[in-house]
N, C-alpha and C positions, 0 to 999 in steps of 0.2 A: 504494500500500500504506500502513496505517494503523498507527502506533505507537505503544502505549499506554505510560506509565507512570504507577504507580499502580495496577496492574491488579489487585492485592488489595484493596482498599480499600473504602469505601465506597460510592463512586460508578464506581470502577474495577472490583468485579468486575458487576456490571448493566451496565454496558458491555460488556464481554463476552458476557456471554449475548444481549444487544440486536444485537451487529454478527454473531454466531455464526450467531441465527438470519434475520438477512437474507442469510446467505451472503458478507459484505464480508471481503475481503483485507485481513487485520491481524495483527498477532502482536503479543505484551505483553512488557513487560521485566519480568525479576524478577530477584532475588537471589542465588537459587540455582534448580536444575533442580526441585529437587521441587514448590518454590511452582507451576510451570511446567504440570509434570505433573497438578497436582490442580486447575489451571484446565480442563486438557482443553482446548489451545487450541494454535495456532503460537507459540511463544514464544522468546526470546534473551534470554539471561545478561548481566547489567549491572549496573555500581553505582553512583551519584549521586558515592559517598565515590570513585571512582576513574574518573578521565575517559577514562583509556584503553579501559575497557574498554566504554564507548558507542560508538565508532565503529561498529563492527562493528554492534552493537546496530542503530542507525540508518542502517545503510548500505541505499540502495533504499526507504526511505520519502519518503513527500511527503507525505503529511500525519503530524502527532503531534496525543496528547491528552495537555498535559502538568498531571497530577497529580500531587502529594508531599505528604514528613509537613507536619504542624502545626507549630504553638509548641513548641518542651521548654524543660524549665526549666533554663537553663543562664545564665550571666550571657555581657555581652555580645552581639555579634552571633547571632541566630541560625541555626543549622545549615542551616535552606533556602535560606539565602541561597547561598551556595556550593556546596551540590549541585543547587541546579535552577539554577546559572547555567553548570553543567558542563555541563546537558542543552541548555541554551538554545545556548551555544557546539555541541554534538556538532550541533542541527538545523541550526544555519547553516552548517557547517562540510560537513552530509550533502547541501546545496541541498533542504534541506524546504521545500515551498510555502507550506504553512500550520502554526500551534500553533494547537489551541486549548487555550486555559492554562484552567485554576481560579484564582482569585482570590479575594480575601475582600472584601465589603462594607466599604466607605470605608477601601480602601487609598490612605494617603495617604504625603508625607515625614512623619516625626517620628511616626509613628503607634505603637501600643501594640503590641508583639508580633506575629502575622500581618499587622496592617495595614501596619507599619512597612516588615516584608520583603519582602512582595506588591510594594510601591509601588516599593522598587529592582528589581524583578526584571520586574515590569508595565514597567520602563523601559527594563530592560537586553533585553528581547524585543522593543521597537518599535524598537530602535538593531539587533539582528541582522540580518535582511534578509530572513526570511520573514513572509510577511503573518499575522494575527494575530487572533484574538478572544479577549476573554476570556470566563469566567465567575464572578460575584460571589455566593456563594448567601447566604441569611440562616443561623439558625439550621437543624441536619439534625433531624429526626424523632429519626433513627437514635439520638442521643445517649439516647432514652429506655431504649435495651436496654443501654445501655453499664454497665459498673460506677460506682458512683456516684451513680445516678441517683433513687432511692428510697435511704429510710432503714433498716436492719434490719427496725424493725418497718412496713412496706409506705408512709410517707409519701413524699409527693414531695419531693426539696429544693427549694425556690423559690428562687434567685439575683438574681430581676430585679425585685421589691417589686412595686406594681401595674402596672409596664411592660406594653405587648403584645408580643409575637412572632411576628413570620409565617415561621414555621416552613414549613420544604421538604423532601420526602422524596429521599432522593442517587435513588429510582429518577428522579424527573424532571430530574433535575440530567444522570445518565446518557443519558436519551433527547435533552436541549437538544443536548447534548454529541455525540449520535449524529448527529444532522441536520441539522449545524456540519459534521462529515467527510465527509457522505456524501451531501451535500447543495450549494446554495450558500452557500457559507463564510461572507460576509455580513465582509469583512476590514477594520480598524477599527474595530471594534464592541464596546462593552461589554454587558453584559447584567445586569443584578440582578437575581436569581433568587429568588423566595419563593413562600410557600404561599396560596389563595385569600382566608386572612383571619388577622389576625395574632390573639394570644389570650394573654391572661396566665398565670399558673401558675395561679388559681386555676382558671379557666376550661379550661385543659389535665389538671388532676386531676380536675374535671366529667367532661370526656371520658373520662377513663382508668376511673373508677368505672361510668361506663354501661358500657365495653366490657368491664371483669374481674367487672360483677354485685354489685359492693360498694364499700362506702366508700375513698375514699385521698383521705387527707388533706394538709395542705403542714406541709414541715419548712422554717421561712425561715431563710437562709444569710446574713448579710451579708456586704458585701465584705471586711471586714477580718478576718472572720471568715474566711472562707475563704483570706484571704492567711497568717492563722494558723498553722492547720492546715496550709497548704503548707507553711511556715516550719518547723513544729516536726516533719514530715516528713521535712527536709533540704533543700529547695527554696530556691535561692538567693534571700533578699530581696527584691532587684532587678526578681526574675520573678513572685515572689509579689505584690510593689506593681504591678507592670503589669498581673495577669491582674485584681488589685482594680478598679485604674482600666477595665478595659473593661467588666468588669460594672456600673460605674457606669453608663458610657454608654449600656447596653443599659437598666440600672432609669430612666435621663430619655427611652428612647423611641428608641434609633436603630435597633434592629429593626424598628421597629411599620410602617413600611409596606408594601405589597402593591401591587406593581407587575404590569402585564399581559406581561412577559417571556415566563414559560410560557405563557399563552397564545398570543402571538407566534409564538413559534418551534414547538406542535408543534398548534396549532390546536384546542386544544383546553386545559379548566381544569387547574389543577396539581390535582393529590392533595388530600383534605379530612384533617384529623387523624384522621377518622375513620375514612376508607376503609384508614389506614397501621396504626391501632390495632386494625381487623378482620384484615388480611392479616397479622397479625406478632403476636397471640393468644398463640401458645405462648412468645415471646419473653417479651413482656409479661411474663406472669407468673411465668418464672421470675426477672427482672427485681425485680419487687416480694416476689417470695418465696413467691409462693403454691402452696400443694401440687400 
């Protein structure tokens, strides 16, 4: 039996529907029952913030998919660190056979914000006792629908200066993901996960104006710029100067490459920007603001 957490998410609820429709033995963790109910799925009540109450959660599973939040802007250690080392402790603790974790790209020590925590937690899961893969994705598609992402008047913000991006839609992050549980595990294994060809901002509002029929243009964001606005938001400093530094490292290019991962693992190309900006049309647009 398969245990999801993360199963609201971006790559956790396509998982869902992926293992639903093969018919696979799985249930999802949530936070409360209603999340539960409106996946339409086998699911159990659990919380990251309380370790107690994973047992139960994880009890009879053998495999997990273990997803959780991002970065927040908190100083200090952050918050994933501690609640997926709850979950990491509840699989070894349950004899889970396999995680397979999410990861972020160049989780290392001393790393910036996710990289940072992935890298204790990528450590604290190969010291547990069940075997293991992860997954490393680059930039999500999905960030395009997010709030944020366009300017009032429909510009894209550009964060990464002429950088490329090989942008990955969480649907194929979810199917890697799929065929890791359901499949052979493949234990020891990293994965970097990205989109068939990495693409600047300019080159991603290209895209985005063919797919809405009209112009959209780039709103460029610097780093410090945006550590600004976190700042004068309320966002701790600390967190503000770190999310600065990793958009540096993403504008010198550490996104830009395109690795054969997705193809790897489901035999086939990952997603084009394009095929993500046709199937997601009605997002888009209300994204950029268009009537």
């Amino acid at each position: 039996m398969i245990l999801l957490t993360g199963a609201t998410g971006s790559i956790g609820r396509h998982l869902v529907r992926r293992l639903a429709e093969r018919g696979a033995g799985f249930r999802a963790l949530v936070r409360d029952g209603a999340k539960g109910r409106a996946l339409g799925c086998p699911y159990a009540v659990g919380d990251f913030d309380d370790p107690a109450s994973l047992a139960a959660a994880f009890e009879g599973a053998d495999r997990v998919f273990l997803g959780g939040p991002g970065a927040l802007p908190v100083d200090g250690e952050q918050p994933m660190v501690r609640q997926l080392t709850a979950a990491i402790e509840a699989a070894a603790a349950a004899s889970v056979e396999h995680v397979v974790k999410v990861s972020v790209w160049h989780a290392e020590p001393g790393g910036l914000l996710a990289q940072g925590a992935h890298s204790v937690l990528d450590r604290r899961l190969a010291a547990a006792g069940p075997a293991w893969t992860l997954l490393q994705p680059s930039g999500f598609l999905q960030n395009l629908l997010a709030p944020g992402a366009f300017t009032p008047d429909g510009r894209l913000i550009a964060r990464y200066g002429g950088a490329p991006v090989s942008h990955i839609d969480a649907r194929d992050i979810a199917e890697c993901a799929e065929v890791l549980l359901t499949g052979a595990p493949r234990p020891g294994e990293s994965f970097v996960l990205t989109g068939p060809r990495a693409l600047t901002d300019r080159e991603l509002a290209e895209r985005i104006s063919l797919a809405l029929g009209r112009p959209v243009g780039l709103a460029p964001l610097a780093p410090d710029e945006v550590a600004a606005a976190l700042t004068a938001r309320g966002a701790p400093s600390g967190f503000a100067a770190d999310l600065a530094g990793l958009l540096r490292e993403v504008a010198a290019g550490s996104l830009a490459e395109v690795t054969a991962a997705v193809p790897d693992l489901l035999g086939r190309p990952a997603r084009t920007v394009d095929a993500f900006l046709a199937d997601h049309l009605p997002a888009l647009r209300a994204a950029v603001q268009l009537p």
